[in-house]
N, C-alpha and C positions, 0 to 999 in steps of 0.2 A: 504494500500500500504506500505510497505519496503521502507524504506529510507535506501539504500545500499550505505555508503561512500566507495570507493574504494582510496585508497591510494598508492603512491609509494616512498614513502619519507622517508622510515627507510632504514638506512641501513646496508644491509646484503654482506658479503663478506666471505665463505667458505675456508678453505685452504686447502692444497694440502694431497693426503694421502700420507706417505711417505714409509710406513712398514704393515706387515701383516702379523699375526699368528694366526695359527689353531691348536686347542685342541685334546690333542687326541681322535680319533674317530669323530672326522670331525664334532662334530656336536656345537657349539661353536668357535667363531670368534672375532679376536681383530685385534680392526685397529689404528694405530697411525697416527696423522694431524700435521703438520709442527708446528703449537700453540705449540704442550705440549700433546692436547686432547688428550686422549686413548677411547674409543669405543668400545663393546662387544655384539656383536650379537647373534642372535637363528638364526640355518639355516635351524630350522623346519618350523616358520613363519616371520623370517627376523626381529624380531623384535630389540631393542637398551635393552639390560639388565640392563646396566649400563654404566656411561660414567663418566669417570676422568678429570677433567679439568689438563690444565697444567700450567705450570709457566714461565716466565722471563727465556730465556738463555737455556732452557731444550733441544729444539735442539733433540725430539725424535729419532734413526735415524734405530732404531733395536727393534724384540720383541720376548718374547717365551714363553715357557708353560713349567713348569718343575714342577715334583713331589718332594715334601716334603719329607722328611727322618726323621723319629723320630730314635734319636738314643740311647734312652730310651726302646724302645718297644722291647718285645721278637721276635724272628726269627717267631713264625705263629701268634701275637696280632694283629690284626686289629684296627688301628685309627678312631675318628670318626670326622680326621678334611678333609678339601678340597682336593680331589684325585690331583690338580695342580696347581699350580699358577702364574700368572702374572707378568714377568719380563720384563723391558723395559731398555734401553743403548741409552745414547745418543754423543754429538760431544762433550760436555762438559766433559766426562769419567765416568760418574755417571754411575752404573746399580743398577735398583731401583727393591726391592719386595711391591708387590702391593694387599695391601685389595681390595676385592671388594665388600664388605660388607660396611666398611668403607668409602670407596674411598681414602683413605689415603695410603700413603707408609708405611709398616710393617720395611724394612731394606733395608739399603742404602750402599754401597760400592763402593769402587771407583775401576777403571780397571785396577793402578799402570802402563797401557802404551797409554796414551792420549787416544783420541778420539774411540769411538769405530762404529765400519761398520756395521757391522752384530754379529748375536746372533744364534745358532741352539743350538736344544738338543740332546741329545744321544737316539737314538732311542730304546735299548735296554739295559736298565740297567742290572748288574750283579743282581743276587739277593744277598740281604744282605748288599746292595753299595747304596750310591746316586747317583742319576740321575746327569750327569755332563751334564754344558751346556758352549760349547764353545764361546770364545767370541775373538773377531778380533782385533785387537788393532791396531792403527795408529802408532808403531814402530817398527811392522811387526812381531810381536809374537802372539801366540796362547794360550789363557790360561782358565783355567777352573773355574768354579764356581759351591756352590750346595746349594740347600734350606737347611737347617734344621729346621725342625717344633719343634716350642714350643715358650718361650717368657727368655728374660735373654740374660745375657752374653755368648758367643759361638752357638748362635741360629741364626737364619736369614741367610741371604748370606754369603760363608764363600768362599775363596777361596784354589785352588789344582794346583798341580804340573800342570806346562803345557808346553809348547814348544817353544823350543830358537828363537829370531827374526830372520827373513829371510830379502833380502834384500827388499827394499819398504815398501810399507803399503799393509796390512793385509785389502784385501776390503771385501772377500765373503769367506764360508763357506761351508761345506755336508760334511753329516757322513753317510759312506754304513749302507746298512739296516742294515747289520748285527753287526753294532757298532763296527765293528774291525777296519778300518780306515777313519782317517778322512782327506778330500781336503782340503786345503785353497789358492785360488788367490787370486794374490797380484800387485800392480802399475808397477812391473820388466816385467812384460810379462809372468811370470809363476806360475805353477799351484804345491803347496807342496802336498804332500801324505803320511802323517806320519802311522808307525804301532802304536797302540795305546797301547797298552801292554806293547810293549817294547820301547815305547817314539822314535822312531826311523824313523827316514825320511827314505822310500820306493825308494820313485819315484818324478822327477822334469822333469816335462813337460814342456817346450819354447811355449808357444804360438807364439811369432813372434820373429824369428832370431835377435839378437842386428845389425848385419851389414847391414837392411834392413831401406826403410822409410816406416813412415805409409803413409797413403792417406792425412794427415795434413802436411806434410814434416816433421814430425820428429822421430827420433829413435826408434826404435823396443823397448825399456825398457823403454818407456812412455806409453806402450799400456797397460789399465788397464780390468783385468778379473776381472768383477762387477758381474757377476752370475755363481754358481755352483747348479749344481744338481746329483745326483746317484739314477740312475735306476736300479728295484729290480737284474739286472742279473749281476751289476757290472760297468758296461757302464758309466762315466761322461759326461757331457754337460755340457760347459762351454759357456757365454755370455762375447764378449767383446767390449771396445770399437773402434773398425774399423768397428761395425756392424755384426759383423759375429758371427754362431752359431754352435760351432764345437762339434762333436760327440769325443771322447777317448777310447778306451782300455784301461778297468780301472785295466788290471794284468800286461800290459807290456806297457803301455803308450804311445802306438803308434796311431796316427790321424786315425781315420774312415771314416768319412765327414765332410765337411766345406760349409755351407748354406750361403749366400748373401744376405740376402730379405732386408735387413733392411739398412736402408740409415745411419742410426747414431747409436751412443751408444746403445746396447743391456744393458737393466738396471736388467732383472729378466728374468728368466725361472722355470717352471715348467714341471711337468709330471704328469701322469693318474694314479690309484693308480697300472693298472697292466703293468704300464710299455709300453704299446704300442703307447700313446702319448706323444709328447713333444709340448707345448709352449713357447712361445720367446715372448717380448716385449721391448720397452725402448723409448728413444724420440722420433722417429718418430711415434708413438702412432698406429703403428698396430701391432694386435695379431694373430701372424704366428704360424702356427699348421704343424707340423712334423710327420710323422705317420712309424711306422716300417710296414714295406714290407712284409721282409724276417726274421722272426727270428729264422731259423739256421744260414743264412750266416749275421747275423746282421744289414741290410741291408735299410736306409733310407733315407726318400724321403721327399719332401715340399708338402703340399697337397692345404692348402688353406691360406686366412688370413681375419681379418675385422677388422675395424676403427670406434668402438663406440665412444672413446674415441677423443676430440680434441685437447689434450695434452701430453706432456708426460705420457708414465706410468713407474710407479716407484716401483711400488709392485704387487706379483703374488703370488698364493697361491692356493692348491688345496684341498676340504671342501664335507663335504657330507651332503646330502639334502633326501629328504624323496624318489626323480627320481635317486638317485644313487648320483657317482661324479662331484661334482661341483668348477666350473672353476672362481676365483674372481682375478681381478685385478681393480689398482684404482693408480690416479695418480693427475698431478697436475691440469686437471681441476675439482678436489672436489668429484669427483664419487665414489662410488663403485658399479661394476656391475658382475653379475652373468652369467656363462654360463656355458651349459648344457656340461659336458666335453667330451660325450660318440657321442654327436649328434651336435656336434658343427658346421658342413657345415648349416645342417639342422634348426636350430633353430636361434632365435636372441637374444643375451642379455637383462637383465632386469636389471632393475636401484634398488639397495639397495635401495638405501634414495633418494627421488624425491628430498627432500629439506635437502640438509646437512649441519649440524651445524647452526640449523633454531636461529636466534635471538630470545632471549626470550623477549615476550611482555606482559603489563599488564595493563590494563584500569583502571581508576576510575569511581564511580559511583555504580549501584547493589543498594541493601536494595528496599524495600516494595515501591512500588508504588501506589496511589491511585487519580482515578479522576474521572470526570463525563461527559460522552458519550455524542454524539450529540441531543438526545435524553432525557436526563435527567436523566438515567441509572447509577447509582452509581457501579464503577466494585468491582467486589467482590475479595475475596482474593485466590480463588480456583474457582474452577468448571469448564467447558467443554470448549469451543473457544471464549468467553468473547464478542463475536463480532469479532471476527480476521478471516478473511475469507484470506488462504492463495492465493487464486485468486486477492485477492486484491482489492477487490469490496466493501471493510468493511467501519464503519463510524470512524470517526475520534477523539479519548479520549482528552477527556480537559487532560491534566496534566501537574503537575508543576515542574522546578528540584528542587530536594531537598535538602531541608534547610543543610545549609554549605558545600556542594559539588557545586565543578566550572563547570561551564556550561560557553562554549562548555568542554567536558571532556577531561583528561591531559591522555597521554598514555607514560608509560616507556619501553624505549628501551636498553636492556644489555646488551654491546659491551664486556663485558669480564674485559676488563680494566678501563670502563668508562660508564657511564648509561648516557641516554640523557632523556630529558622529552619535548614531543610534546605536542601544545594543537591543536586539530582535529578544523576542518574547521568548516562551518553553510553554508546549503543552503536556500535559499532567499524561503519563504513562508512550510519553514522544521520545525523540533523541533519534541520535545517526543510526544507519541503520536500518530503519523501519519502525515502525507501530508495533507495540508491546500484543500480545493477545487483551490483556485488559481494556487497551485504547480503541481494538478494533469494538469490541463489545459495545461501547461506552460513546461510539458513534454511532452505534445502528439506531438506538433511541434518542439522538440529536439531530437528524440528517445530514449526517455526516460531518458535523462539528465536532469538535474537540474543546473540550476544556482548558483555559489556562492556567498553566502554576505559576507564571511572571508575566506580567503586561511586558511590552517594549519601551525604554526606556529612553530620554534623551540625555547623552552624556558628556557632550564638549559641542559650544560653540566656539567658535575660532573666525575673529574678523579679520581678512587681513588688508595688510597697507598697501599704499597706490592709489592710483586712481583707473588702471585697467581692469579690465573683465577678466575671467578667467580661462584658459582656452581648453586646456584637460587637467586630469587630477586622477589618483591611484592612492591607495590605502594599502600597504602591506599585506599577505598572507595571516604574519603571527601577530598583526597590529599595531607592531612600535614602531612605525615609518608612514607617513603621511606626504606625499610629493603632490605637488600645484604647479601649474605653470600659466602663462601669458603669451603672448607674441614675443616678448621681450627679453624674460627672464625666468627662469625657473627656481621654485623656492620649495625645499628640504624640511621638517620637519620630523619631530622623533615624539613619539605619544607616550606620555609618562601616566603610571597609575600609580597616585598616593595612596597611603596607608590606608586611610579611611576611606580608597575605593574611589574616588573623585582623580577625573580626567585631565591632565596638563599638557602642552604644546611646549616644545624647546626648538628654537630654529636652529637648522647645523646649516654649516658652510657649504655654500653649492661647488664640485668639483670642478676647477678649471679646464676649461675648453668646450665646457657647456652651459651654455646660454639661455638657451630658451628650446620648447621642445610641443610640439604639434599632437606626439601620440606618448601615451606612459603606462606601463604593465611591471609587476612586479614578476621576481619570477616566486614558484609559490615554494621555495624553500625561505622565501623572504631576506635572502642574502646577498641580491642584486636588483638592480633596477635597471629598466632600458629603456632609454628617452631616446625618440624619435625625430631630427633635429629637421630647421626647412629646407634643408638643401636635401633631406634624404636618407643623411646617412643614421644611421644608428650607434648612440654611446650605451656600452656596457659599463653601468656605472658599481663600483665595491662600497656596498653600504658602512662596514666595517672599516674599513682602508679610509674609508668616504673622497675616493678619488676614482676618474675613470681609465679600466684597466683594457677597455680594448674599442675599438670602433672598425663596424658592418659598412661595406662602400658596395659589396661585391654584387648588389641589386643597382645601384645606380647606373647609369648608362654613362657611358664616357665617350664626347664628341671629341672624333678625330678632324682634323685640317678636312681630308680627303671626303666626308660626309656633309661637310658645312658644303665643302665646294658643290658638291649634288644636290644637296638640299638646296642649295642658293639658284642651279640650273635649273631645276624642277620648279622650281615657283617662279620663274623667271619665264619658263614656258607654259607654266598655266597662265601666266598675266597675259602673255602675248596672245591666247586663243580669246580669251576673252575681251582685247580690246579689239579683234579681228570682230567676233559673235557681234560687238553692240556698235556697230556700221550696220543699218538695215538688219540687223538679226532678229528674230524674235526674244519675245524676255523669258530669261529661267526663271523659274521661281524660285529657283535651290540659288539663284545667281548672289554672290557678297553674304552670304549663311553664315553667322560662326558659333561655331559651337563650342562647349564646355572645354572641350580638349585644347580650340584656339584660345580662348581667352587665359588658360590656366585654372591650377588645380593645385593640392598639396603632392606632393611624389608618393607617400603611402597612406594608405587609409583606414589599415587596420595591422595591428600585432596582437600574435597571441602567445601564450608558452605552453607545452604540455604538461602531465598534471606529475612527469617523472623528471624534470629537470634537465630532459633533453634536445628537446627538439623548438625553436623559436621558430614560429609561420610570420612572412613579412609579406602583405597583397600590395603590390604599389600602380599606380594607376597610371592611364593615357593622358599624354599632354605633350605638350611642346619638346620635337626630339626626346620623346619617353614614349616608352609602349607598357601595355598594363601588364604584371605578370603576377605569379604562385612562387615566392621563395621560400624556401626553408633552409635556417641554420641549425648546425648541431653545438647545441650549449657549452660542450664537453670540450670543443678546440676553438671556437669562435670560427668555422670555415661553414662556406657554402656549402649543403649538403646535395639541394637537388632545386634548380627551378622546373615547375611542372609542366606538364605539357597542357595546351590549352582542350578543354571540353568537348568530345564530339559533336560535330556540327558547327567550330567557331574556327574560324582563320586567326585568333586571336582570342583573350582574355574578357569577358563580358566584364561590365561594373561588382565589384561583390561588396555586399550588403552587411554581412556578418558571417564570423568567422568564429569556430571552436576547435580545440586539438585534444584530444584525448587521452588515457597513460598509454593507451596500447598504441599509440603513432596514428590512430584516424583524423584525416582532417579536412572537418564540415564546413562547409562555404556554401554560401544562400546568393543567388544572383536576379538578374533578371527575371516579372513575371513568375517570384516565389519560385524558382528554379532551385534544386540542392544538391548539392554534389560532393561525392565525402570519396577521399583518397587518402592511399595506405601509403604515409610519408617514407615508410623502409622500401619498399618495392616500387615506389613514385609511377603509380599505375590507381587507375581505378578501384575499388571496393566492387566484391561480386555484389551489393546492392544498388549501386548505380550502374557498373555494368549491365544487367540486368536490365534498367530502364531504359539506358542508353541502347539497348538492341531493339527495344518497344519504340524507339523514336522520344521518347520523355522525358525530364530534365528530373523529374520529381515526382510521386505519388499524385493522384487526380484529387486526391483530398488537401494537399498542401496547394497544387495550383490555384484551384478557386478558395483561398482564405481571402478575407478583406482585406487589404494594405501592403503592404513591402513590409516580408521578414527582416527585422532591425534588431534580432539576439540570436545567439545559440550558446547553449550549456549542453554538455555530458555528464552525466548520472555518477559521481564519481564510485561508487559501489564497484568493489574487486570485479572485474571482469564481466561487467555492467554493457551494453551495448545502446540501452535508449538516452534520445537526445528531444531538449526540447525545444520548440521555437514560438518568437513570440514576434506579432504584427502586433501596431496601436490598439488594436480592437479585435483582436483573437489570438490565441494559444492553443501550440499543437503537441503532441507525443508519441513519438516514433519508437519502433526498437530496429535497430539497424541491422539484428543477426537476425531477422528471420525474411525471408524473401519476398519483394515486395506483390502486390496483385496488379498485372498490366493491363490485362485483357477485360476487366470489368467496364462496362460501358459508361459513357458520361452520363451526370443525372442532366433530365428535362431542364431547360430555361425555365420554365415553369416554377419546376420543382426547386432550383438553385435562389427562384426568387421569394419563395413561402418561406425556404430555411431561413434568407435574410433577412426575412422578417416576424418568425416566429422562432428563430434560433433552433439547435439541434434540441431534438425530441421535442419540438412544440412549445419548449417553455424558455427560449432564450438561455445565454448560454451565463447571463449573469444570478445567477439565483444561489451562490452560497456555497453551490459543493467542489468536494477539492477534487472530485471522481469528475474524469474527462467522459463525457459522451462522444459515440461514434457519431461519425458526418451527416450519413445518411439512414441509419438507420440499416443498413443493407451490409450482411454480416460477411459478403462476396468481395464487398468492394474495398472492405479495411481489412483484409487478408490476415484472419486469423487475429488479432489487435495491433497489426502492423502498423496501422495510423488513428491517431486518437483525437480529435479536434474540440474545443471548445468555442463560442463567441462572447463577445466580455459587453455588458452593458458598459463600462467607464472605462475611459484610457488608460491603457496598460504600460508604464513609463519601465518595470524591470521583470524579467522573468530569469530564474536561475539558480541555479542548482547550487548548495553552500555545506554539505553533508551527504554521504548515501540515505537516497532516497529522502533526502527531505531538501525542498526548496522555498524559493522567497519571489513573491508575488506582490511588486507593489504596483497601485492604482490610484487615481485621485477620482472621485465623481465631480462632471463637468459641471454641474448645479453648483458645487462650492467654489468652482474656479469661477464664473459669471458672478455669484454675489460676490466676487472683490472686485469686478470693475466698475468704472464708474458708469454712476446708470443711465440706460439708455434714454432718446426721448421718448413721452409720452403718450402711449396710444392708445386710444380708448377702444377695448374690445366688444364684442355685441355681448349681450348677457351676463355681466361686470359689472 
């Protein structure tokens, strides 16, 4: 039996998204969180590329994508650095260039006119020019900014002529496609129109008469235009605050329509990319969809609207998906959600992130387990299901916890600004191992509850200094070692337990030649640390020694002369087809795309160690001169043991999700589309259980494909010679045993039927109701082969699932009803029968 603690006592508090920008070619996405966080999506499988922490006072409030300019290179040299890069502006005046590689700031400037609203770029650079990106200023000027690529003095963000302050603040921004003039509204009620060539205000549109009230009782030059857009034929949309979404004549500035739907502040608009849609949004949190009619007589109308959201929305943005254009906005209750923009009656929004800005948590405990069955059975260190019958019918392991590790085990929680350290509960006749016979008893008349002997405890807060966020964090195996890190710096910790049981923090000295570190794992004899630095490489750090005694390169890629030179001819001749193609060519659509891989990434994305102290798994990803790949080092000499071969079916490495290693050398990795694939690190070959699938054509069991969301854990059962593993998405948990053979050939359930389970969960009662017993998928005793696959659905977001003992693990959740009553509340809406 599963001893499943379920927990709700960390806590998690998301914040609000504030801004939102799309890469050119839609296929890459960045989101900014009221923190500081920045955020980078793939809108091919949604997944997080990368994510910047933020700082004290940064006050995000703007983002954009702008191309680099070498101004070094010849009129047709081809670069071989980032086709774009990440620029963010905040209330503070800062406008930051942004590694993503790194995660660090490249170059920093200030906006010379306070606070800054909004960021766009130039749609259509001159050639031979840099991409200028406007930027709004809180003294009502317009002024420009451009990357220069390289490193030195006159490199990074520079600033260009821009345009004189108008009266108010400078809120929102749009540049016609055709980069000839650019809008900006402003807090006066009106809307500027500069020619950009000739630096020359055009046109000044009045949103609302000064001799006029608004609907608040005050003056027409309080009314502030918080959203502009330009539509391919010339047309503005402007969003203000009276709520209202009015169409323009963008040659002679004269009003077209004026829409009503919206009860308050209009905060964002968007459009379709061919221009026949319009959306609106703002705090009254619905997304009203506008649609042209007529376009000879220009002619539009309100069509629909819907309210995913239960808060403000504050950012709107439109991105391309693999179905065409896609429709994101995200606001203050923490979302970001996706919609289909072509089929938007038709279809319903999907949630990016089930669980956004998940706390990071980390147990102690792990290393080698050994003990002796009910039976007399000494478990072994490998082999097939040890006795572990995922039915739960198995016998019960003597075991003991092990020597210097605390029992019940400490679990750290990473608030950003401050770690906390929980020690988890004990149920009365519980412990590694398995369920006592008493305990199994003593739940049949609970429903499957357990009684507890210790609530969970809270036992060291720990604030710490700076003014940075935090980027990862690790908690030792045996508990006396607590590691943090930043972009910046990495900081050491030693967790001391006074006499009378009370938790203390002592900072030790951080090892020279390590800086800062991206990913951190202890290994679980608790006698090493391995931080993961941004270039890639890996220090093996000596907790003891407290110096570092070896550094992993042997994953990194090393660009030779002879490859730059290819690299440099190959783009060199993609440029030239494509400046051939756009003479009379038709347009691609894939034409100027860049994706995750262009813009950059961190080099690895996940480390794990096995549970015998031998084997360290390193996944490192695709990106700029890097290919994504499976290494694995052997602990034992610090060498490369084996990089693996990539998956059948992939010319290459998919994204992997999450990753676990085993004592007996298995090692689980969760990809694409809840795909799983678990390889025998000694023989660096398949598992005859994925083998097996891989001959069926299948990545995974038909029960793990269709779970809700991208698996984001896996843990191994640490139980002697234990083989099940479990996995955990935002909004479901699964349970495999890996030594028994999976079922291929059982058929897929109905559409029908996959749409009832999602919404009556498995066996009809949802799958949050209390018990720690996983119910099969479907009900259908064929298709989970024998109890090969075991799934559950969670009513409330699942932030850790993971294994901390034989057969007993830890389950924490928060219910989303207590995350919405912390934020601030929505507006007011009166519901019918209320």
């Amino acid at each position: 039996m599963l001893e499943l603690h379920r927990s709700r006592f960390v806590e998690w508090q998301p914040s609000a998204v504030v801004a939102l920008a799309v890469a050119p070619g839609g296929r890459a996405v960045a989101l900014a969180r009221e923190t500081g966080d920045i955020e980078v999506y793939d809108t091919i499988d949604w997944r997080c590329s990368a994510r910047i922490p933020g700082h004290e006072g940064a006050a995000v409030s703007a983002l954009a994508w702008c191309a680099p300019f070498d101004i070094d290179a010849e009129e047709d040299d081809v670069g071989g650095g980032a086709p774009c890069v990440l620029l963010s502006a905040g209330l503070d005046g800062q406008i930051t260039e942004h590694d993503l590689n790194t995660l660090r700031p490249r170059s920093v400037t200030d906006s010379h006119g306070g606070s800054v609203w909004c960021l766009c770029a130039e749609p259509r650079p001159k050639p031979g020019q840099p991409q200028r990106v406007a930027v709004a200023c809180d003294d009502g000027a317009v002024r420009f900014v451009v990357v220069l690529a390289g490193e030195g003095v006159g490199r990074g963000l520079q600033h260009r002529r821009g345009f004189g302050a108008v009266g108010g603040r400078c809120l929102s921004l749009a540049w016609h496609p055709a980069g000839v003039n650019i809008a900006a509204g402003t807090s006066k009620a009106h809307i500027h129109v500069w020619d950009v060539a000739n630096s020359r205000e055009i046109e000044r549109i009045t949103v609302q008469g000064r001799d006029k009230l608004n609907k608040y009782g005050k003056e027409g030059d309080e009314l502030c235009v918080w959203a502009l857009d330009y539509l391919p034929d010339g047309t503005i949309v402007s969003g203000s605050s009276e709520g209202d979404v009015t169409f323009w004549d963008g040659k002679f500035g004269t009003k077209l329509y004026t829409f009503k739907q919206h009860a308050a502040d209009v905060l964002a608009v968007a459009s379709s990319p061919d221009g026949r849609f319009v959306y609106a949004s703002g705090i009254d949190s619905q997304v009203a969809q506008f649609e042209r009619v007529d376009a000879d007589a220009n002619t539009w109308a309100y069509t629909t609207c819907k309210r995913p959201h239960t808060h403000d929305v504050k950012a709107m943005a439109m991105a391309s998906g693999p179905a065409g254009a896609v429709l994101l906005t995200g606001g203050n209750d923490a979302q970001l959600l996706a919609y289909h923009a072509h089929a938007f009656r038709k279809r319903h929004p999907v949630r990016v992130v089930s669980v956004p800005q998940r706390t990071p948590l980390a147990l102690t405990g792990g290393g080698l387990w050994t003990g002796v069955s009910a039976t007399g059975k000494k478990g072994k260190k490998g082999g097939g299901g040890g006795g572990a019958d995922v039915n739960g019918k198995s016998e019960r392991m003597e075991v003991k916890p092990q020597v210097g590790h605390p029992d019940p085990p400490l679990l750290l929680c990473d608030h950003s600004r401050w770690v906390d350290v929980w020690r988890l509960g004990e149920g009365i006749h519980g412990g590694p191992g398995g369920a006592t016979a008493e305990a199994v008893d003593s739940v049949k008349g609970h429903d499957g509850m357990m009684k507890l002997a210790a609530a969970p405890t809270h036992v060291l807060r720990a604030k710490l200094g700076g003014s940075r966020r935090t980027l990862c964090s690790a908690i030792s195996p045996d508990g006396k070692f607590i590691a943090v890190s930043d972009t910046h710096a990495l900081r050491l910790f030693q967790l001391i337990v006074e006499e009378g049981g009370e938790y203390r923090i002592e900072k030790q000295d951080t090892p020279k030649g390590v800086n800062a570190a991206q990913q951190l794992v202890f290994t679980p004899d608790g006698k090493v640390l391995i931080a993961v630095g941004a270039s890639g490489a890996i220090h093996v750090i000596d907790l003891h020694a407290g110096e570092a005694t070896g550094k992993l390169t042997a994953h990194v890629p090393k660009i030779s002369s002879a490859a730059l030179a290819l690299e440099q001819a190959s783009a060199a001749a993609k440029s030239g087809k494509r400046k051939a193609g756009d003479e009379g060519g038709a347009p691609d659509a894939d034409k100027g795309a860049v994706s995750v891989e262009d813009i950059g990434c961190p080099p690895v994305s996940h480390v794990c160690c096995s549970a015998d102290n031998q084997w360290l798994a390193v996944i490192t990803t695709k990106g700029h001169r890097r290919v994504a790949g499976v290494h694995v080092y052997s602990l034992d000499n610090l060498k490369l043991h084996a990089s693996l071969p990539a998956p059948p079916g992939h010319a290459s490495w998919p994204p992997v999700s999450a990753v676990a290693l085993s004592a007996s050398g298995i090692l689980a990795l969760a990809v694409r589309d809840n795909g799983l694939l678990t390889y025998d690190v000694e023989s660096k070959e398949l598992t005859q259980w994925s083998s097996t699938l891989a001959s069926a054509g299948m990545s995974a069991p038909r029960e793990m494909a269709s779970l809700p969301g991208q698996i984001c854990n896996l843990s191994f059962d640490p139980t002697p010679g234990s083989s099940v593993l479990l996995a955990q998405t935002p909004s479901a948990i699964a349970r495999m045993n890996l030594s028994k053979k999976p079922v291929v050939d059982a058929p897929a359930p109905s559409k029908k039927r996959r749409k009832r389970e999602r919404e009556r969960g498995p066996g009809g009662h949802g799958g949050g109701d209390g018990k720690s017993e996983l119910q099969p998928r479907n009900g259908n005793p064929g298709q989970g082969g024998d109890g090969d696959v075991k799934v559950a659905t969670l009513d409330n977001p699942c932030l850790l699932l993971s294994y901390f003992a034989p057969r007993q693990a830890l389950m924490v959740e928060r219910p989303w009803e207590e995350v919405l009553e912390a934020m601030p509340a929505p507006l007011y809406r009166h519901r019918y029968g209320t």
